[in-house]
N, C-alpha and C positions, 0 to 999 in steps of 0.2 A: 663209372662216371663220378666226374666231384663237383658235388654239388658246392653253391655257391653261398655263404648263410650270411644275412647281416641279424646281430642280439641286440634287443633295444631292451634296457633293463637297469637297473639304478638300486635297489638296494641289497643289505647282505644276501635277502633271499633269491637273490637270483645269481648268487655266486655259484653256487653248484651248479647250477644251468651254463653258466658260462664254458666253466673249465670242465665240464663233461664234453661239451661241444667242439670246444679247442683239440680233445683228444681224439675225433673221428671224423670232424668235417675240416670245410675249407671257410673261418671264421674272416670274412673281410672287411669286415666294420663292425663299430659299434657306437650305439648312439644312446645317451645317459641324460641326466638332468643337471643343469647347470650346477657350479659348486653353492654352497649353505653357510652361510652363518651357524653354528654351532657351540655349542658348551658354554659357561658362565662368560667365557671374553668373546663371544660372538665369534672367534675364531672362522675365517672360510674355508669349510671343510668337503672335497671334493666327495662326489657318491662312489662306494666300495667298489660297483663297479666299473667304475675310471681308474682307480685304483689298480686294479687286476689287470683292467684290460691293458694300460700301458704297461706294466708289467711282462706281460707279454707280444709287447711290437704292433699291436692292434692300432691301426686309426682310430679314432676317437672321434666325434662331436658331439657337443652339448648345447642345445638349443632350447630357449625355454618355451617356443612353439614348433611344431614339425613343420609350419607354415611359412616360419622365418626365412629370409632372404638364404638364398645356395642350401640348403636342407635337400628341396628335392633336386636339384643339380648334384650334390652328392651323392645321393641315392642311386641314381638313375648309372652317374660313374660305376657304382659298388656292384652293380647289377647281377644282384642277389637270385637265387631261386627260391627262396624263400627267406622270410624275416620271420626271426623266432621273437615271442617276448617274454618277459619275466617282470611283476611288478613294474613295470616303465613308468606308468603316471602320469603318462600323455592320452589321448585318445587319437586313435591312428583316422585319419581320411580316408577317404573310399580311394584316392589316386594311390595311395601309399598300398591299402588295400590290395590293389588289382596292380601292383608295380609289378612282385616275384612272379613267376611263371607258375610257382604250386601254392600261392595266397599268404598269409598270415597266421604262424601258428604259436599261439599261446599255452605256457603253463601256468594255469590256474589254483590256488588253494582253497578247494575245495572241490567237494563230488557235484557238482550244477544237474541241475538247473537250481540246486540249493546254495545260496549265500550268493549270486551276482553282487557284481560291485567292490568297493574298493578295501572293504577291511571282513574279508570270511573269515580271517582266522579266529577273530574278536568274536565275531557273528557265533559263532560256533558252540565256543565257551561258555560264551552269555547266558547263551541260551538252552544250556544243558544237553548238547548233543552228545547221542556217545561213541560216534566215529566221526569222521573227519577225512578226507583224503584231497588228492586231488585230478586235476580235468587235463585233458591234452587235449586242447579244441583249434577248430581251426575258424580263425574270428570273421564276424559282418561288421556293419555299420553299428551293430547295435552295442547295450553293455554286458559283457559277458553272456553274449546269445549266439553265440553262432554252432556251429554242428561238432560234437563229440567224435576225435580220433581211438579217445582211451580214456582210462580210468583207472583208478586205484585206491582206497582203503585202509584207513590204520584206527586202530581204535583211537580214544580222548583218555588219557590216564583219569586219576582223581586227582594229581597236582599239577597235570602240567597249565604252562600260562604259556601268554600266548608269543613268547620267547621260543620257549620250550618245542611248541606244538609245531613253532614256523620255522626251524631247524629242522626238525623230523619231516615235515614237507617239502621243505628247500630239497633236503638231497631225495625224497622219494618220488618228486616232481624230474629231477633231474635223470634220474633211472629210467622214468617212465619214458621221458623224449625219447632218451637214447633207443631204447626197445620201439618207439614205435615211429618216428623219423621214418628209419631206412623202406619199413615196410609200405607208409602214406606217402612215399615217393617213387615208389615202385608200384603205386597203384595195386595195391593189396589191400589196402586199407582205406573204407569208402566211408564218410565223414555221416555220424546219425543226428538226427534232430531232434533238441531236446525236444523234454514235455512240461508246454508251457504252463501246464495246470501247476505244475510243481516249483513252478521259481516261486522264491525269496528273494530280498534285496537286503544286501550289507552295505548301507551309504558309508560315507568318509566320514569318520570320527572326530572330533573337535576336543579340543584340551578338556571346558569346562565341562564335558561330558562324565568325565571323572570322577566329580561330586558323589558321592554317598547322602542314600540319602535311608536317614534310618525308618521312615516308615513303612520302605522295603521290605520283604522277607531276608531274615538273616542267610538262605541258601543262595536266594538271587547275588545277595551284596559279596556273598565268598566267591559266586563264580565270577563276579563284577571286577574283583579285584584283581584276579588272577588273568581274565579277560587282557585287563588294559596295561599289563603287568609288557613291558617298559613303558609303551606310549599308548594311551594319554596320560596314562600313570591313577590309580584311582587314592583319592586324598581325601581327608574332612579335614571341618574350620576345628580347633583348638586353644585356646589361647587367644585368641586374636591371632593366629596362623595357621599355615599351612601343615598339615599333618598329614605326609604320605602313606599309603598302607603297602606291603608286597605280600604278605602271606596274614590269611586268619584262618580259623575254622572255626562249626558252628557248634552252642551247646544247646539243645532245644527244651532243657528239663530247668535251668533258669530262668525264672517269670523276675524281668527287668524291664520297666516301662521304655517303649519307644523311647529312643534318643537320651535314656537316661546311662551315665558313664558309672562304672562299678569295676570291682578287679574277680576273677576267675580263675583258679587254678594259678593264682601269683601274676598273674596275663592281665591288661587294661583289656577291658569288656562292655560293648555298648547294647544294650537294650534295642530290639528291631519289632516292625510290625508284628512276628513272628520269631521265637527263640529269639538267641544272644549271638551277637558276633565277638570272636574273641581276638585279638590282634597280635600276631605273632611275629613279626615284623614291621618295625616303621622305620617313618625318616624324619623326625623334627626338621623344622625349619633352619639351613646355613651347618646340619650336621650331619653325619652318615648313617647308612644303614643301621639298625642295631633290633636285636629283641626287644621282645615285649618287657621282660624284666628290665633289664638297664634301662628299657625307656624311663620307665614307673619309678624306677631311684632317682630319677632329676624330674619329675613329673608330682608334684608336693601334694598338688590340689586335681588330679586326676579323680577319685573317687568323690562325690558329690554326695552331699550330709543331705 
């Protein structure tokens, strides 16, 4: 039989979910988030996965409610057996819900009922976990609660960010559908219920969340960095500016007063609640990425008398 799939799904991370699916179902729609303003010229930049999905002959729509006028008239055309999602960023309705014949099923990054909500990968990092995986569930009304088809496992390097960590979940989220798809539709595979003693919640991130703040542990603030490592980006004030961070690591045998600035190892080095943070990559403000050293040759008054 061929089944019928609509992907509701919108950023890079759900490109693998995509074109895994384009390779063994019947892909009839897809449905993304409006285009973006982007980069320094506000440029409008459509979501990757619009990108692909034209790419590949796919109907499109991009609604920036599922409640919007003809949404559910299109759906109802596309008459899905199921709707897959991947990162979408919508919150689907119970109509939408109960549309497909076999429900709504999600690939999630992370192992749930740990990290619900909109940023686990960040969640994860922050918080010094040392695996990571993700969920094939099949969704309720709720947020990220509904019944477990599968699961999967990878450990947390000690560098990766959370770039890094949502690449390696994109395509082992994407594996996993594939493997377990065929089986939850052939009713082989009976959906379990988390255990709710165990959820976490990873809410939506906001830029200024970014902040460093050095009364932190300098362990927290490395995993902080690597955490928000492309977005929300984690920065301190300098200068009267923005000073991005993308990689530091911690020296703990440095007694450097909280928030006091110093150099380590030839590296600009700030003082935390706890040890030294040392910063091994920044971005001055209107410049690019660079090391710690080249920062420190244009940076005069960086160490504090």
């Amino acid at each position: 039989m061929e089944y019928r799939i609509v992907f509701m799904g919108s950023p890079e991370f759900a490109l693998p979910t995509l074109n895994m699916l384009v390779q063994h179902f019947s892909v009839v729609g897809v449905v993304t988030q409006p285009d973006r303003p982007s980069g320094r010229g506000r440029t409008l930049t459509p979501p990757p996965v619009k990108v692909v999905a034209q790419q590949l002959g796919i109907e499109t729509i991009q609604p920036n409610r599922l409640k919007d006028a003809g949404v559910w008239e299109k759906l109802v055309e596309w008459s899905p057996d199921v709707i897959v999602v991947a990162a979408f960023g919508q919150i689907l309705r119970q109509n939408v819900l109960d549309l497909p014949r076999y429900g709504c099923v999600n690939v999630h990054a992370s192992l749930l009922p740990r990290w619900r909500g909109a940023a686990p990968i960040q969640a994860a990092i922050l918080h010094g976990d040392e695996v990571s995986g993700v969920t094939i569930m099949k969704m309720d009304a709720g947020i990220d609660t509904g019944p477990i088809l599968a699961q999967r496992s990878i450990p947390i390097q000690a560098d990766d960010d959370a770039e890094s960590l949502g690449k390696k979940l994109a395509t082992l989220g994407a594996e996993l559908l594939i493997e377990t798809l065929p089986a939850y539709l052939c009713g082989e595979i009976q959906p379990q219920p988390q255990d709710e003693s165990r959820a976490t919640y990873a809410p939506m991130l906001k830029k200024e969340e970014g902040e460093l703040s050095f009364l932190q542990p300098a362990e927290y603030l490395e995993r902080k960095i690597r955490a928000y490592f492309p977005w929300p980006g984690a920065f301190m004030i300098w200068d009267s500016q923005l000073l991005k961070v993308k990689r530091a690591f911690v020296r703990q045998q440095n007694l450097i007063p909280a928030g006091k600035r110093s150099v380590v190892d030839g590296l600009p080095a700030i003082g935390t609640a706890d040890g030294v943070l040392v910063l091994r990559e920044v971005q001055p403000a209107g410049k690019k990425w660079m090391s710690g050293e080249e920062f420190l040759r244009g940076a005069r008054h960086w160490r504090e008398i």
